[in-house]
Rosetta silent file (secondary structure, phi, psi, omega in degrees, C-alpha in Angstrom):
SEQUENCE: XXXXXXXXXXXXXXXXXXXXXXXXXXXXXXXXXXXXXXXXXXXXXXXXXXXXXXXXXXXXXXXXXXXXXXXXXXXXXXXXXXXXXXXXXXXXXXXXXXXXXXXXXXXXXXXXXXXXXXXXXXXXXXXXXXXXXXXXXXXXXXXXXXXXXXXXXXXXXXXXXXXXXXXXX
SCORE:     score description
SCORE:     0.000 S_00000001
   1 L     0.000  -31.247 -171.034  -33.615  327.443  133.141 S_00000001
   2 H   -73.874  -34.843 -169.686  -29.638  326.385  132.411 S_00000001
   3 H   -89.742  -11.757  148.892  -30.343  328.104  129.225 S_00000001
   4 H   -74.334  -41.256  175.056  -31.084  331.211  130.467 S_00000001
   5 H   -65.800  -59.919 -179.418  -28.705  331.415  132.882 S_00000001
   6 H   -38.392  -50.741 -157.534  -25.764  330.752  129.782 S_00000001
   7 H   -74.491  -18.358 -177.835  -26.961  333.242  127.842 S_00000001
   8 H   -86.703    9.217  159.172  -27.092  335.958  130.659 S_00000001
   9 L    96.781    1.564  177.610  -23.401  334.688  131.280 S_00000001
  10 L   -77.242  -46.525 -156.463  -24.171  333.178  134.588 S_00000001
  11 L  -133.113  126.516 -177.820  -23.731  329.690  134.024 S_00000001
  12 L   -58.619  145.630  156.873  -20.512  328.823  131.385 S_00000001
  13 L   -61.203  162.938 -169.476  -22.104  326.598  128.112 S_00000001
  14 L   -98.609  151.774 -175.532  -20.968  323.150  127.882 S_00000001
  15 H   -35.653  -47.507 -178.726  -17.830  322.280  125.833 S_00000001
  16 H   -60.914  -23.336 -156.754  -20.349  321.268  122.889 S_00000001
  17 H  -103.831  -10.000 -142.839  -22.175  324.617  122.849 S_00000001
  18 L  -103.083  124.582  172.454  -19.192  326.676  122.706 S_00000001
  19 L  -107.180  148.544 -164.666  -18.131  327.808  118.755 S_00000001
  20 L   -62.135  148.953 -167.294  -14.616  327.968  118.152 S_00000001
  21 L   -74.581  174.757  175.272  -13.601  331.782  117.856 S_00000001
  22 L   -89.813  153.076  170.087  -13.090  333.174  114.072 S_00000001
  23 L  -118.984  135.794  142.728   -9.102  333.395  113.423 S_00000001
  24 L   -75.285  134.816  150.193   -7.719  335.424  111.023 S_00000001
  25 E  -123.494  169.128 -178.758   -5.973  335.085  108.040 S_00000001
  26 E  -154.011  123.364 -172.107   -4.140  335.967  104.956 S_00000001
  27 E  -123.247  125.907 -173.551   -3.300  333.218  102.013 S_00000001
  28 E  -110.684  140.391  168.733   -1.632  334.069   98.916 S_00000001
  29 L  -121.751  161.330 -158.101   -1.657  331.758   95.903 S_00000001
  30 L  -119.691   93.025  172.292    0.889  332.679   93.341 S_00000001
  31 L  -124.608  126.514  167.666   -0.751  332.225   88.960 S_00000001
  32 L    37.518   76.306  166.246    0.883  333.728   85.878 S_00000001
  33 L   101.895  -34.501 -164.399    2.296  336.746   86.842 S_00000001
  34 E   -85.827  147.658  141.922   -0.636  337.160   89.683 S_00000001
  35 L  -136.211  119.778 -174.691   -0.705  336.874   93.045 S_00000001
  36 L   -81.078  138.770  167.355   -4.494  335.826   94.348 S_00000001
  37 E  -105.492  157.471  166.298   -4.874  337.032   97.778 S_00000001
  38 E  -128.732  163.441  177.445   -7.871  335.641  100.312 S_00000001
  39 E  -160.123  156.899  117.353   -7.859  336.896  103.603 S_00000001
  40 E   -68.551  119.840 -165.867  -10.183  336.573  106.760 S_00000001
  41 L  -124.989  129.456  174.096  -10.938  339.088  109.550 S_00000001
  42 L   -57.637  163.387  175.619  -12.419  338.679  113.000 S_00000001
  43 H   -51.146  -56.786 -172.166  -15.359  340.712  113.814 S_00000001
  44 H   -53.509  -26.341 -176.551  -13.498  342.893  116.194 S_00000001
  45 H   -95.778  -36.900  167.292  -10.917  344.293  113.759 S_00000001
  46 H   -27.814  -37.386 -171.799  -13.854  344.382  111.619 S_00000001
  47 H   -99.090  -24.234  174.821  -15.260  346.841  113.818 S_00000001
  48 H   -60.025  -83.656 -170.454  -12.099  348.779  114.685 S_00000001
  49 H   -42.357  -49.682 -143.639  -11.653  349.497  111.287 S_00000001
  50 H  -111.050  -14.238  162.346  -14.948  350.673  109.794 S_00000001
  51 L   -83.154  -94.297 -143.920  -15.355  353.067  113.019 S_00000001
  52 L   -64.276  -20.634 -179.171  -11.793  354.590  112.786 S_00000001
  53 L  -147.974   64.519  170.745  -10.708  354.145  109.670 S_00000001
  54 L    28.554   45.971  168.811  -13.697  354.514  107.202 S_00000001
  55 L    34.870   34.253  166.574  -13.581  350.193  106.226 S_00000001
  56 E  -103.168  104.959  153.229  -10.516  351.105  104.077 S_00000001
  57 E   -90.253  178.544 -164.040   -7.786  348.265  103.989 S_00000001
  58 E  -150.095  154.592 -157.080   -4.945  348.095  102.446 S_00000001
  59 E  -121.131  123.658  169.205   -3.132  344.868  100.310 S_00000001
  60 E  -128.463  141.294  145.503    1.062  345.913  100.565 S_00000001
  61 L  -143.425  150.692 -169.867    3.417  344.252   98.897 S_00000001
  62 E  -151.272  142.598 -167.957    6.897  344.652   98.838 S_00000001
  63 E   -82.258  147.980 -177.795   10.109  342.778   97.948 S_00000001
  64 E  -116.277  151.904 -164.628   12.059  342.450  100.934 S_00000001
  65 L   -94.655  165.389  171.144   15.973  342.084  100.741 S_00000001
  66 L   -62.076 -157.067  174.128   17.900  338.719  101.704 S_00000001
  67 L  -100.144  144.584   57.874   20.785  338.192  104.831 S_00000001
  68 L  -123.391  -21.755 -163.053   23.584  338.255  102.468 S_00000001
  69 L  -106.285  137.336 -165.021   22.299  341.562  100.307 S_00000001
  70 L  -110.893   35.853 -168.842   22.175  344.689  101.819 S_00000001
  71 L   -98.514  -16.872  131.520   19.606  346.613   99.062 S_00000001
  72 L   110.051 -175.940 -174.225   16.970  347.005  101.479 S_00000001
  73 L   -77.853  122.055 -178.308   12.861  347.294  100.601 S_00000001
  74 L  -115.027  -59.972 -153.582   13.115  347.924   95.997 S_00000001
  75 L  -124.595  151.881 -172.623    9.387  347.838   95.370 S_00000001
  76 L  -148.140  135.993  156.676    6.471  348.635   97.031 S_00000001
  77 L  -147.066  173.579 -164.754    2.765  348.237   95.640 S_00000001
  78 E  -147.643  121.945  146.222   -0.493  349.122   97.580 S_00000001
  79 E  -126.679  163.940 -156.321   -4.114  348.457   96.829 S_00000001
  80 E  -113.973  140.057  172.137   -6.643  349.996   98.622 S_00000001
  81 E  -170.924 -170.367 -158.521   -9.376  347.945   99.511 S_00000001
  82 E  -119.481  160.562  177.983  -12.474  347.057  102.042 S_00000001
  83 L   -62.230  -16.911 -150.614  -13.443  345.061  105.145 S_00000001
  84 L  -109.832  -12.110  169.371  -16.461  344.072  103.286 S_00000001
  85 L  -103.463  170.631 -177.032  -14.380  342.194  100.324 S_00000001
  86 L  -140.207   11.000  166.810  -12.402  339.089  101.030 S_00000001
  87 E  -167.151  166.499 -178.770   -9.883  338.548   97.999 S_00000001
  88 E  -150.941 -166.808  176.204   -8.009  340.698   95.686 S_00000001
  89 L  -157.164  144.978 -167.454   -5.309  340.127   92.887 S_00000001
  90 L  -139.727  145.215  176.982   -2.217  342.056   92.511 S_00000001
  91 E   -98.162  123.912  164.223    0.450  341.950   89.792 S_00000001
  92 L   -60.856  132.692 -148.139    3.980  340.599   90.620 S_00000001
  93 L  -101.402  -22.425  144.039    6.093  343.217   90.258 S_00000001
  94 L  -120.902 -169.566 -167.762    8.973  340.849   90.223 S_00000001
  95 L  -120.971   -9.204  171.275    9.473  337.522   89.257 S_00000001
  96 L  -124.197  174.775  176.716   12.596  336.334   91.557 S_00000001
  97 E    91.484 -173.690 -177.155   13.403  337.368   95.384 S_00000001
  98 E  -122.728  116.811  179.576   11.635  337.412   98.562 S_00000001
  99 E  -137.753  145.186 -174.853    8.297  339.496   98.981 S_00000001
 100 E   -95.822  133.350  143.011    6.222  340.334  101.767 S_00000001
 101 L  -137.482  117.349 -157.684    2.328  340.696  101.946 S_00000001
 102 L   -82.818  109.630  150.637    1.021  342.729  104.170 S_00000001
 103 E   -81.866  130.403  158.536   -3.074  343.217  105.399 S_00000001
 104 E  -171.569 -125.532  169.193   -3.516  346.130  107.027 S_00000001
 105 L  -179.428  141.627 -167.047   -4.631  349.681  107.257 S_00000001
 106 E   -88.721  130.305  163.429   -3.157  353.502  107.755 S_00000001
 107 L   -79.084 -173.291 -169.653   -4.048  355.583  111.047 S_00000001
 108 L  -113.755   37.297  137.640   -4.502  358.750  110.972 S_00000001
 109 L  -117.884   70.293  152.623   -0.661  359.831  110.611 S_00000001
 110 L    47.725   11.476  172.897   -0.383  357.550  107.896 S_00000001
 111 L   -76.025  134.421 -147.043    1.666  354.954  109.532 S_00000001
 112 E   -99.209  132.625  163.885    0.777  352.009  107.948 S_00000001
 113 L   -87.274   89.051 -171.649   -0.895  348.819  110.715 S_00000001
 114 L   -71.761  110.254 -178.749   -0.202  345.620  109.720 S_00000001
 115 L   -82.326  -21.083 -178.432   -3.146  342.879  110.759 S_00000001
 116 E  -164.337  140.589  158.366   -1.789  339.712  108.925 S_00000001
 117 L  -120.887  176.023  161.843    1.496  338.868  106.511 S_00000001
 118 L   177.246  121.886  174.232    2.762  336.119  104.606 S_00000001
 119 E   -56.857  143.284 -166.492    6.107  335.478  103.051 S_00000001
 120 E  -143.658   83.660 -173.441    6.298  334.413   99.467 S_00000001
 121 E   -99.547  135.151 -169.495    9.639  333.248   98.273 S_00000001
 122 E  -107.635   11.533  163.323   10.302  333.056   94.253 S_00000001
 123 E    97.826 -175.256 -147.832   13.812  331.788   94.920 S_00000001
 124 L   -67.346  147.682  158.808   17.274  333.434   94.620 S_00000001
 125 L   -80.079  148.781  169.360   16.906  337.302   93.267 S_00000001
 126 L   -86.144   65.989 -153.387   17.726  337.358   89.167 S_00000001
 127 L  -102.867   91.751  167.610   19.565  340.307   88.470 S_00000001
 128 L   -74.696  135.127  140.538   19.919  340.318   84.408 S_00000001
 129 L   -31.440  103.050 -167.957   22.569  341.178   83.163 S_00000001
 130 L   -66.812  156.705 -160.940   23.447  343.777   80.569 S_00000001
 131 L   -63.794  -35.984 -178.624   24.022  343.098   76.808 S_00000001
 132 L  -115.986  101.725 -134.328   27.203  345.096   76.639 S_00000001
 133 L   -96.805    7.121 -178.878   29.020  343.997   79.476 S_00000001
 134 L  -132.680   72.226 -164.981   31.529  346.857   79.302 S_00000001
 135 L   -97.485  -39.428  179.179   28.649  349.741   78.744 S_00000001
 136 L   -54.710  -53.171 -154.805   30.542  352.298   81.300 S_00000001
 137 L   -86.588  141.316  161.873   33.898  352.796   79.474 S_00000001
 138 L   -90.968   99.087  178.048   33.973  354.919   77.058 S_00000001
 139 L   -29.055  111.097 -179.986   35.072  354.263   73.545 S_00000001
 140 L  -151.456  156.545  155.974   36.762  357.192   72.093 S_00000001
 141 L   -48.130  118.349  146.995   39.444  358.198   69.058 S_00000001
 142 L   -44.616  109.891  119.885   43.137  358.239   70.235 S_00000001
 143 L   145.159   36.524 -173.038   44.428  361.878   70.671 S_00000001
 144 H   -73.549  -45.139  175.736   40.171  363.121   70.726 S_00000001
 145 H   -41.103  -23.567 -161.218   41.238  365.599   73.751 S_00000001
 146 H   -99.175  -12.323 -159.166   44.028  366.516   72.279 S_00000001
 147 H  -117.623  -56.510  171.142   42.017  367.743   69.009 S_00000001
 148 H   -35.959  -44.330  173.311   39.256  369.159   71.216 S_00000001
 149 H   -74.187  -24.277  172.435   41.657  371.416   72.695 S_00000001
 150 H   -82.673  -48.436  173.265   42.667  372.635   69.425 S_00000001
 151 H   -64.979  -19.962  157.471   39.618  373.253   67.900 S_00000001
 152 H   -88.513  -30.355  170.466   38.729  375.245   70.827 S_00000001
 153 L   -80.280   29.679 -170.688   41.932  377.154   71.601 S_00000001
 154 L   -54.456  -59.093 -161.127   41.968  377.782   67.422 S_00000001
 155 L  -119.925   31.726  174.089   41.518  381.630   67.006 S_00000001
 156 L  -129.960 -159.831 -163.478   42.294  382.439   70.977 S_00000001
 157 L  -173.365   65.096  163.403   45.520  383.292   72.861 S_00000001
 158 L  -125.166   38.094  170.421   44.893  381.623   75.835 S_00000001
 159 L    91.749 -130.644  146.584   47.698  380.337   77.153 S_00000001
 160 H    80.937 -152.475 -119.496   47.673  377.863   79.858 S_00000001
 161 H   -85.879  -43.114 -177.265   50.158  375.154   80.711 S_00000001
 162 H   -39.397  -67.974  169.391   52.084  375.839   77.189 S_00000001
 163 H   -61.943  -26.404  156.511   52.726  379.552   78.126 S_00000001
 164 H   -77.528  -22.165  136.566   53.961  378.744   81.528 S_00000001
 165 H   -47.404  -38.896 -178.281   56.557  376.711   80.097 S_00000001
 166 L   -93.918   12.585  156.932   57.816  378.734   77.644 S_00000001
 167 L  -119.137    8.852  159.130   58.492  381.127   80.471 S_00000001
 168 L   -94.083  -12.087 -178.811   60.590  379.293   82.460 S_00000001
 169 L   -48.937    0.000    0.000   62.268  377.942   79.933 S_00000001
């Protein structure tokens, strides 16, 4: 009789009878280049999603910037993928930094709903350096402007700064 009454919700189950709720999660492991994701979902967002938003999730990841650097979200990658799988693999798009990954799924104005993160720090960002460390200045012949202008004012009579001089002169 007690066990009828639990199941129609009348009499609470004993501590032993009770199963611990599902939790969600999302665990990244980090291999050559890779990052394997696993994730978990409770039933309920299970069900949210595959009515409203046709059982598409979506895997984000994106480097996020530090407190001292002010360069803001540089990369972004997205895979699209379903309530019905439970790992994926994504390629690191860097190798240094701070990156976010994101479970979640787009409504339907595309704003994207995040259900689980985890931070994944690869250590200080690594900004290489270029080979020629003075590539902006430009190299040029002594007096090339002054030869440009002659080979273009060659066969014209135009004047300019020259001709204003020799008429105050």
């Amino acid at each position: 009789m007690q066990g009828l009454l639990r199941r129609l919700g009348i009499l609470k189950p004993k501590k032993s009878e009770t199963t611990p709720p599902v939790r969600s999660f999302l665990s990244c492991k980090i291999s050559s280049g890779q990052i394997d994701c696993n994730w978990k979902l409770r039933d309920e967002t299970k069900k949210l999603v595959s009515k409203s938003y046709d059982s598409t999730l979506v895997l984000r990841l994106k480097s996020i910037a530090t407190g001292d650097s002010s360069r803001g979200m540089t990369a972004v990658i997205e895979t699209e993928t379903s309530i019905w799988k439970e790992a994926a693999t994504i390629n690191m798009p860097t190798e240094s930094g701070k990156l976010m990954l994101e479970l979640g799924y787009r409504d339907a104005d595309g704003i994207f709903i995040t259900l689980e993160f985890s931070l994944i720090d690869l250590g200080p960002i690594v900004v290489p350096m270029p080979q020629d460390q003075d590539w902006f200045a430009v190299k040029e012949m002594p007096g090339l402007h002054q030869r440009m202008y002659e080979l273009a004012s060659k066969n014209l009579s135009l004047g300019g700064s020259e001709t204003f001089q020799d008429l105050r002169g």
